[in-house]
N, C-alpha and C positions, 0 to 999 in steps of 0.2 A: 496392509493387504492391498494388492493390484486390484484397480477398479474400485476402491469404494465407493468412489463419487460418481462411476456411472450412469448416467443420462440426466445426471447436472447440471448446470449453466451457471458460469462462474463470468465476473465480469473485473479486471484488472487496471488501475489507472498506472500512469505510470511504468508500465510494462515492455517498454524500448530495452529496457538493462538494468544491470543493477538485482536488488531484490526484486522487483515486479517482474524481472525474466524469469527469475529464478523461480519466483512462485507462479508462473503459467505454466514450465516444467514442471513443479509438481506435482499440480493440479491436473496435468497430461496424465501424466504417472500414473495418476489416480484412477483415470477416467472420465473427467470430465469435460464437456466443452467449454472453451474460453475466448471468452471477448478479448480483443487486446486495444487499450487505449494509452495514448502517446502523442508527444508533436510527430515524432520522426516516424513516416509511414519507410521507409524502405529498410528502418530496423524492425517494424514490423511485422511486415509483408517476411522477412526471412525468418524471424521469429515463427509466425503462424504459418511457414510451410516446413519449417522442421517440428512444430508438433504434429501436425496430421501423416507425417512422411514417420517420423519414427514412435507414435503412441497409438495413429490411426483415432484420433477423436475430430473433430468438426471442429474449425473457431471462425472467426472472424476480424477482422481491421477495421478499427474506428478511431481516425484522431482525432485528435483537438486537444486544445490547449483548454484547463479544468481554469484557467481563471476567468473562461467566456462561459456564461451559466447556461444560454441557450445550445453551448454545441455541447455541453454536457448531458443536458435533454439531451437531445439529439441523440448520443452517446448509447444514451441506457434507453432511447425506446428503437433502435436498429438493432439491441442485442435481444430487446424483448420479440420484436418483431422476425429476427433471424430464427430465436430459439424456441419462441413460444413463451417462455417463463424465465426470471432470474432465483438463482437460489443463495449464489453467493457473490458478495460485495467485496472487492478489496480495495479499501482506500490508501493507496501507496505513496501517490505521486505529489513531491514535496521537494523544495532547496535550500542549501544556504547559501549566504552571498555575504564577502567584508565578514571584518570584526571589528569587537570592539563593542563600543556605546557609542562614538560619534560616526558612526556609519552613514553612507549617503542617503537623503531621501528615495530615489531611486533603487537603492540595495532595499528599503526598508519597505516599499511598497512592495516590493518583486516580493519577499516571500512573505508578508501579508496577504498579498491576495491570492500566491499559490499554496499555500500551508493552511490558511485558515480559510477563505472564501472558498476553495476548491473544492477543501474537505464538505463544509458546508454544503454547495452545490451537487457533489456528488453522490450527499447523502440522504438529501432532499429527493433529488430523482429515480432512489433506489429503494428507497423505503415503501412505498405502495408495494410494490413488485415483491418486494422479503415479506410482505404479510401475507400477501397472496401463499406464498409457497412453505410461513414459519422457516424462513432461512437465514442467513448467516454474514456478518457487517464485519468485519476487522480492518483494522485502523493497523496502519503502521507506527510506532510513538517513536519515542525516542529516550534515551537516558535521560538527555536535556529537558526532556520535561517532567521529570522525578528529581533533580541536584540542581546546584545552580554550575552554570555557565562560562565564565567569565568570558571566554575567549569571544562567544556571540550573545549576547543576551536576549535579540529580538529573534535569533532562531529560537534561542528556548522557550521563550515567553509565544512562538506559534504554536512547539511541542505541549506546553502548559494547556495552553488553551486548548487545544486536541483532545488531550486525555479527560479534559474536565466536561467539555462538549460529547466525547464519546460516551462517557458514562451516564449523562445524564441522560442521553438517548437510547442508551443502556434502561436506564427506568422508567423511560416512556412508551418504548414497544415491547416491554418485556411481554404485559398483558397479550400480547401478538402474538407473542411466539417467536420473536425476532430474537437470536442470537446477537448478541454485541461484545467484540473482545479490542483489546488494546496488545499490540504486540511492541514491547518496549526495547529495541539493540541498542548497542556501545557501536566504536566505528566498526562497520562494515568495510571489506576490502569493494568499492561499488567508485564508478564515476563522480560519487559525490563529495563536493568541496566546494571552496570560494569558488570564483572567476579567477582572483590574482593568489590562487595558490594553488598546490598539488593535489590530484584526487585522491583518495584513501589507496585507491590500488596502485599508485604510487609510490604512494609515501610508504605502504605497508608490503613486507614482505607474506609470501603465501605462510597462513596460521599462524600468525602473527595476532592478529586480531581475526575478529569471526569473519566467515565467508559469508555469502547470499544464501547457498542454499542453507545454510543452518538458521535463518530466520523465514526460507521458503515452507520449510521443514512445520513451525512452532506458526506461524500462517495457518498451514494445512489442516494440522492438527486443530488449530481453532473453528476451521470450517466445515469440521467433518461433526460437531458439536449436534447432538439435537437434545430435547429435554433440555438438560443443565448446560451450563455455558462456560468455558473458562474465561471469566472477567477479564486477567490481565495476565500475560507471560513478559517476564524480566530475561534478556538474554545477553548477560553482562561478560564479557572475555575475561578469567581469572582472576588477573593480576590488577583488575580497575582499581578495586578502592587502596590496594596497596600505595596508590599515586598519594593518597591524603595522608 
């Protein structure tokens, strides 16, 4: 239904491209206002003038990079400060880098400290602000953190830790009223990949494997949630476990 989310405030990491676009489109779709956080302000800034230009809702531009804890504050008190209130959380923004098990020290801090500190930081600064309003936290996961791996193992073992930190946090604010869901895809056709390899929307022709907005979608749907909560949506492309 158009507008459900009407006079919302929804807050997106990760929302340069990729899923995190996708789901500030649909959160537009909806009605809602949206923050939009990212390194890249000038995919931003185009981002948040084609939601106000084609849904007519209000956003805002706030980067930073999620593995500085203070510009993640930062982050979420100019959205609360813009909006007044946060309703909805979406913790998106996440990489891999290399594979394998002997991967660089270097690869292995990059997505330590953006997979798992980020998530952490961003969920630390958002959690007062979802009590205030009983709103709603989703997590992006990943397959990798449900199977093993092989190809990364320290990407999965960030996804691992995600879902088991989302959940518990899950049991922490329930008593709040805080909705907490885990949204689980296979690969996304999205800019994401190693550094010394191909992105998904590369490597993958269109329907191929899942698009963005189809996990924008199963996003949405988690944060339109009040009362009861969907814990965890699986959004696996057909043919996966036919691989094993």
């Amino acid at each position: 239904m158009a507008d459900e989310l009407s006079g919302r405030t929804a807050l997106v990491t990760g929302a340069s491209s990729g899923i995190g676009a996708a789901t500030a489109r649909k959160l537009a779709t909806e009605g809602a206002n949206v923050a939009l956080s990212a390194r890249r302000e000038e995919r931003l800034t185009e981002l948040a003038d084609e939601l106000e230009a084609d849904y007519g809702v209000e956003t805002l531009v706030v980067t930073a990079d999620v593995r500085d804890e203070e510009a993640v504050e930062s982050v979420v008190a100019d959205t609360v400060d813009r909006f007044g209130k946060l309703d909805i959380a979406v913790v998106n923004a996440g990489l891999g880098r290399g594979s394998g098990v002997d991967i660089s020290t270097e690869e292995y801090r990059t997505m330590m400290d953006t997979n798992v500190d980020g998530a952490f930081f961003t969920t630390r600064a958002v959690i007062p602000h979802l009590r205030e309003t009983t709103g709603n936290l989703v997590y992006v996961g990943s397959f990798a953190g449900k199977f093993p791996r092989p190809f990364n193992p320290v990407y999965a073992a960030t996804k691992w830790w995600l879902r088991g930190y989302a959940h518990s946090v899950e049991a922490a604010v329930g008593d709040d009223g805080v909705g907490v869901s885990v949204v689980n895809p296979t690969e996304v056709r999205t800019e994401f990949g190693s550094e010394d390899d191909r992105a998904f929307e590369d490597r993958f022709d269109p329907g191929e494997v899942t698009e963005p907005e189809e996990i924008a979608d199963a996003i949405v749907f988690a944060a339109k949630q009040t009362n009861s909560t969907v814990s965890e949506l699986d959004l696996y492309r057909r043919d996966k476990f036919s691989e094993w």
